[in-house]
C-alpha positions as CSV (number, residue, x, y, z in Angstrom):
1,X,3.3,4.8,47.5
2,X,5.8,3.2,46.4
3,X,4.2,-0.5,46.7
4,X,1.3,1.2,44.3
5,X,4.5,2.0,41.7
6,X,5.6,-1.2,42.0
7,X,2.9,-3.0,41.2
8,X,1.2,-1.1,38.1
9,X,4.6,-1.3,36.5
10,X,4.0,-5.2,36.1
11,X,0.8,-4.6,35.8
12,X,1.5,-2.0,32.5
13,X,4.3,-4.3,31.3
14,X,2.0,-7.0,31.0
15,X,-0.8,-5.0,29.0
16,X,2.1,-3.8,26.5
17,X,3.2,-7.3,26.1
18,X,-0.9,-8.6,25.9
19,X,-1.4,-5.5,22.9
20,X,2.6,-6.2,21.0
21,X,0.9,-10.0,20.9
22,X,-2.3,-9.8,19.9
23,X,-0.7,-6.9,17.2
24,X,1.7,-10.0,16.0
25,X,-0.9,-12.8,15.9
26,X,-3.3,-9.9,13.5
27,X,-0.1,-9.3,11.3
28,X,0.5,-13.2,10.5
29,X,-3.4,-13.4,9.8
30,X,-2.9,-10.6,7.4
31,X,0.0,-11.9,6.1
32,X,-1.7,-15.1,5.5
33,X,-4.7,-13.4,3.5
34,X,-2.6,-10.6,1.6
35,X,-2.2,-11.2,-1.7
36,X,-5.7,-12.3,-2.2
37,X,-7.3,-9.2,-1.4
38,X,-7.3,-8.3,-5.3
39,X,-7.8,-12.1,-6.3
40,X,-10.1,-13.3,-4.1
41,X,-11.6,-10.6,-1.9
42,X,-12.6,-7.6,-3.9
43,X,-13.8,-9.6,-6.5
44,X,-15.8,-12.2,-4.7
45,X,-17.5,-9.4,-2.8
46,X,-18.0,-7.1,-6.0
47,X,-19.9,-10.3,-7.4
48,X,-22.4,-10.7,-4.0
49,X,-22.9,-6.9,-4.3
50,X,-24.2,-6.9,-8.1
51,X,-25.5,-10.5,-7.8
52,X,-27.5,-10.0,-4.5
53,X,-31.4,-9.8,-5.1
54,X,-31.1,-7.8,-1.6
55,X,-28.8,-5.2,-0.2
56,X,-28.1,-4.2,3.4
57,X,-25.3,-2.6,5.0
58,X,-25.0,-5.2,8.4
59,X,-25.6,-8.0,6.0
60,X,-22.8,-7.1,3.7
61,X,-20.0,-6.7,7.0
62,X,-21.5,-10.1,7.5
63,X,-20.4,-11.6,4.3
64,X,-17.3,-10.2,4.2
65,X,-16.3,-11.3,7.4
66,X,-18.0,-14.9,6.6
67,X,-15.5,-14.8,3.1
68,X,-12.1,-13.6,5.0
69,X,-12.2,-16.5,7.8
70,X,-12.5,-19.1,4.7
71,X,-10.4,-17.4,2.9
72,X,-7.9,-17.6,5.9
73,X,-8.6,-21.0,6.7
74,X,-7.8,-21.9,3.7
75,X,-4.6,-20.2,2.8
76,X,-3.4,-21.5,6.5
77,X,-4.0,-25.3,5.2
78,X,-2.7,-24.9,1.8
79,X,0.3,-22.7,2.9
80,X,1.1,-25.3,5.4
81,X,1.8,-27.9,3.1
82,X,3.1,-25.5,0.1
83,X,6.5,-24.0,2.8
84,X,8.9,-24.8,0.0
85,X,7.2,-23.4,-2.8
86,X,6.5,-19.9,-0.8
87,X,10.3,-19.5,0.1
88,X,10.6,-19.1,-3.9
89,X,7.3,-17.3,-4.8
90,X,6.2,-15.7,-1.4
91,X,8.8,-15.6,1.0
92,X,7.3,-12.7,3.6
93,X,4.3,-15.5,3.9
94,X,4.3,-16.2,7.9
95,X,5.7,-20.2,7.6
96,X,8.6,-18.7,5.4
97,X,9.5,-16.0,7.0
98,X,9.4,-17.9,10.5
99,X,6.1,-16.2,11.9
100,X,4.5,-19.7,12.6
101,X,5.6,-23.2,12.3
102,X,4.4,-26.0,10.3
103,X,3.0,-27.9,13.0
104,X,1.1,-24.9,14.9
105,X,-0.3,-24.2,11.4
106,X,-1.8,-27.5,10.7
107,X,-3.4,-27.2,14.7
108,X,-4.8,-23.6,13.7
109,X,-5.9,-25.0,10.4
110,X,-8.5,-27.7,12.2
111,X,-9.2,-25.1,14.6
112,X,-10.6,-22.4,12.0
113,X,-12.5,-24.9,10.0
114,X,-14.1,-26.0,13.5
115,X,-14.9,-22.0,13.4
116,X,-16.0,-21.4,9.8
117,X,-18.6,-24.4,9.8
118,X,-19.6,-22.9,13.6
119,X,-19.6,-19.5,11.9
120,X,-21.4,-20.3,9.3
121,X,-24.6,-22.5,10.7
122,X,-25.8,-18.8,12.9
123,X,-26.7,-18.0,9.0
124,X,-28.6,-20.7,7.6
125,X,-28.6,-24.3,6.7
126,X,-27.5,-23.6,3.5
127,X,-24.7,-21.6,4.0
128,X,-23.3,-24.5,6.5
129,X,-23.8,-26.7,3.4
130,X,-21.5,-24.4,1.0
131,X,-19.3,-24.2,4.0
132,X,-18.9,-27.9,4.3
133,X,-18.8,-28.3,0.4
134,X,-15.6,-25.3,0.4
135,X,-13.5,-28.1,2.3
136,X,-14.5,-30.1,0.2
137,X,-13.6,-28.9,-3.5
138,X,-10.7,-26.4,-2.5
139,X,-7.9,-27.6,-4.6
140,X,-5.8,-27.3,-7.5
141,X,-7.6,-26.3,-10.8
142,X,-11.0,-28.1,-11.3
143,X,-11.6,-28.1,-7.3
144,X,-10.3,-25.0,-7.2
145,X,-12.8,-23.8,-9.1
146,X,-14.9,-25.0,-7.1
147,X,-14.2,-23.8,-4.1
148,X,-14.3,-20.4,-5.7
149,X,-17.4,-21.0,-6.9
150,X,-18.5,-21.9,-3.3
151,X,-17.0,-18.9,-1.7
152,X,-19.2,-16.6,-4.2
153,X,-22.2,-18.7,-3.6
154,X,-22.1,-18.2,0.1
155,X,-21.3,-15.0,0.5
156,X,-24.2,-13.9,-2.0
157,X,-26.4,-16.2,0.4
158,X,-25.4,-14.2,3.3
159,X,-26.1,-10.9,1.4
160,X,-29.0,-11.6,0.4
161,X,-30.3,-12.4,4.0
162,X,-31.4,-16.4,3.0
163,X,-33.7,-15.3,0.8
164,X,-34.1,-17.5,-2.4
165,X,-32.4,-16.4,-5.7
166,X,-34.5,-15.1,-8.8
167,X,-33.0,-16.3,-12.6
168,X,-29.9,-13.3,-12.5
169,X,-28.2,-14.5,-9.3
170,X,-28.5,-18.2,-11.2
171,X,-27.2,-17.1,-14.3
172,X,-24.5,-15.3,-13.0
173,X,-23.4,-18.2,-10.8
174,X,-23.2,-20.6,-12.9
175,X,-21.6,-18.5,-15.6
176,X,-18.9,-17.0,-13.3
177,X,-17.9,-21.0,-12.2
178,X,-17.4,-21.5,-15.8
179,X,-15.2,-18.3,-16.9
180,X,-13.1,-19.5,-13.6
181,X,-13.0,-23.1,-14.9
182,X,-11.8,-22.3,-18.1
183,X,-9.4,-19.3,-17.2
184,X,-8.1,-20.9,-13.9
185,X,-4.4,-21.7,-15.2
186,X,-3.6,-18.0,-15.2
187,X,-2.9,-18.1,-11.7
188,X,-0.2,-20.6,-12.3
189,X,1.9,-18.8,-14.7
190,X,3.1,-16.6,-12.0
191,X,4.0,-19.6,-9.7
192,X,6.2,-21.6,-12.3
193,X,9.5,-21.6,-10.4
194,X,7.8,-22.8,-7.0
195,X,5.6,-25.4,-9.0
196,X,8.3,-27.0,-10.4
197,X,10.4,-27.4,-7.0
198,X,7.6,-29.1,-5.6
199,X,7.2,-31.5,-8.9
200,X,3.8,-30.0,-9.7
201,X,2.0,-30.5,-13.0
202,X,0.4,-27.3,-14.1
203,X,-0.4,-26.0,-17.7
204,X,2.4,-23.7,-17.8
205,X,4.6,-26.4,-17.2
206,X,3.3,-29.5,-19.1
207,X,2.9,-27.2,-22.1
208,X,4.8,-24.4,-22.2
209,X,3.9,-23.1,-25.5
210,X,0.6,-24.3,-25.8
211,X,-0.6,-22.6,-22.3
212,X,0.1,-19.3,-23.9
213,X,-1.4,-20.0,-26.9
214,X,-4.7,-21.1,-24.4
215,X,-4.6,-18.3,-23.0
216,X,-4.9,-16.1,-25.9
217,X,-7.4,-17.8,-27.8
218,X,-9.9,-18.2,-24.4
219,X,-9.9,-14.7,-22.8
220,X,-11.2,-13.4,-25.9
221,X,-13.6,-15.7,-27.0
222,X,-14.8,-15.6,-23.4
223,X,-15.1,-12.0,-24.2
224,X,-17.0,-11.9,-27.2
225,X,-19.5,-14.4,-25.2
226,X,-20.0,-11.9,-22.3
227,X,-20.4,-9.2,-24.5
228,X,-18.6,-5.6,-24.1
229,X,-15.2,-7.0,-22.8
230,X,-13.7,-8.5,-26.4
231,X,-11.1,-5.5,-27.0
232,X,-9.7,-5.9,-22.9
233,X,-9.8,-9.6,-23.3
234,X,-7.8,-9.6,-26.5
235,X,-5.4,-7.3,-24.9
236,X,-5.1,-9.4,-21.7
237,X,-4.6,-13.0,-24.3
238,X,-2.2,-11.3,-26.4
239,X,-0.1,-9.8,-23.1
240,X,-0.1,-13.5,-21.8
241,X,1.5,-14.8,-25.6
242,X,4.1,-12.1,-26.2
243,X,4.8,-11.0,-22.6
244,X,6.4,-13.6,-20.3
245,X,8.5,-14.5,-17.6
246,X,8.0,-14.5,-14.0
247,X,7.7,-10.0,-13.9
248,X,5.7,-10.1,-16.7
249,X,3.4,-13.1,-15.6
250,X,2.9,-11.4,-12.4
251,X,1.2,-8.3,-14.1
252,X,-0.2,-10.3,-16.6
253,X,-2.3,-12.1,-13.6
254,X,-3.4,-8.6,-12.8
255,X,-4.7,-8.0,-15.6
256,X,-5.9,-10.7,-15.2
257,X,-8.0,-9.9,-12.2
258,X,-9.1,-6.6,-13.6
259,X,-11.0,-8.6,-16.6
260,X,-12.4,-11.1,-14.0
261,X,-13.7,-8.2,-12.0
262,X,-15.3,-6.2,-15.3
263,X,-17.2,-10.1,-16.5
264,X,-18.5,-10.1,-12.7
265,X,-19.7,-6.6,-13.1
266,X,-21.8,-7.3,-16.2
267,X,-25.2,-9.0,-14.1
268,X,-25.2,-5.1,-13.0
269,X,-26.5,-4.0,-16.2
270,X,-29.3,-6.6,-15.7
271,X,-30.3,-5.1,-11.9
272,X,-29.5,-1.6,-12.9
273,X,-28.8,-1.2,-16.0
274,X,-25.5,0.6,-15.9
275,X,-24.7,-0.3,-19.8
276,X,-28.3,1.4,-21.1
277,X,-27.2,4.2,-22.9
């Protein structure tokens, strides 16, 4: 009897220890992909749903799980190289706060692209193509926008189950990369004390004044262009002119967000016509 007790105490101590691991290793990939859920996440997969000529429930866990692991692949490279900057703007990101080290998060970095492009052939030859194109044109700004633009394309492709876009999913693709070209320096206004430790040259920085001034003038004329969101995007401008500093910048960005969302809601009123009165 007393054999048996000896060994299934081991044996229990090592299945706690297996679960309080694999709990940790979740928590750092969280932590990794947290404060994008509202920036990246929601709105990305808002966009496939309204965008999609197709809808299915499998197809959409699909998507979302296809948009996370890029999402996390990506935040792992970029955080890895971006330690110094976090400490100041995120400091409860895994490398800061000690969860991982530089080196083992370069390793898992190559490791989960490996994964994503694996990932994302079972789908379709196209999907492997925006995959590859992601690593390509993630980045600051410009490429940025890019590889924002390729994490909407390819999660609409995987919603819509490979089948070929009509004119509204075109439309809406191409408009969305532009409002995120044009309206991409937002992000960086909340980031201005870590930019400038590392000796980056955003618009915030180079021109203080005149970023705010950007800001104001595009959100709304962006606005009147898609229709029905003029009044929010002049409220959202004018926040970024008169309210600033790094509080205000951070809600300001969510604001931010919450217009981004409302423009990728609009190709709604084309499939369903939510806005017919």
């Amino acid at each position: 009897m007393s054999g048996g007790t000896d060994s299934e105490i081991p044996m229990s101590s090592v299945t706690a220890a297996t679960f309080h691991s694999a709990l940790h290793h979740f928590e750092t990939a969280w932590l990794f992909t947290r404060s994008d859920f509202k920036t990246i996440i929601l709105p990305v997969m808002v966009f496939a749903t309204v965008v999609s000529p197709h809808h299915n429930p499998l197809a959409l866990s699909y998507s979302l799980c296809w948009l996370w692991f890029h999402l996390f692949q990506f935040n792992v490279s970029n955080q890895s190289y971006s330690a110094h900057e976090d400490v100041v703007n995120k400091p409860w990101c895994p490398l800061p706060s000690g969860r991982i080290s530089i080196k083992d998060s370069r390793a898992l970095r190559w490791g989960l692209m490996v994964f994503c492009l694996g990932l994302s052939s079972l789908f379709s030859l196209i999907v492997f193509t925006t995959s590859a194109a992601f690593y390509g044109a993630s980045d600051r700004n410009l490429c940025n926008a890019g590889g924002y633009a390729t994490l909407k394309l390819g999660s609409t492709l995987i919603l819509s189950g490979g089948s070929s876009f009509d004119g509204t999913s075109i439309t809406a693709l191409s408009c969305s990369a532009l409002v995120i070209l044009v309206t991409i320096h937002a992000q960086d206004f909340a980031d201005i004390n870590g930019d400038c430790r590392l000796g980056r040259r955003t618009l915030p920085i180079v021109a203080p004044k005149g970023s705010h001034i950007y800001m104001l003038c595009v959100l709304p004329l962006l606005s009147f262009a898609l229709y029905s969101l003029c009044f929010y995007g002049l409220l959202v401008g004018l926040r970024y002119f008169f309210f600033r500093g790094e509080i205000c910048d951070q809600s300001n960005y969510w604001l931010y967000n919450v217009w981004l969302m409302s423009a990728y809601i609009l190709p709604a009123n084309v499939r369903f016509h939510v806005l017919s009165w």
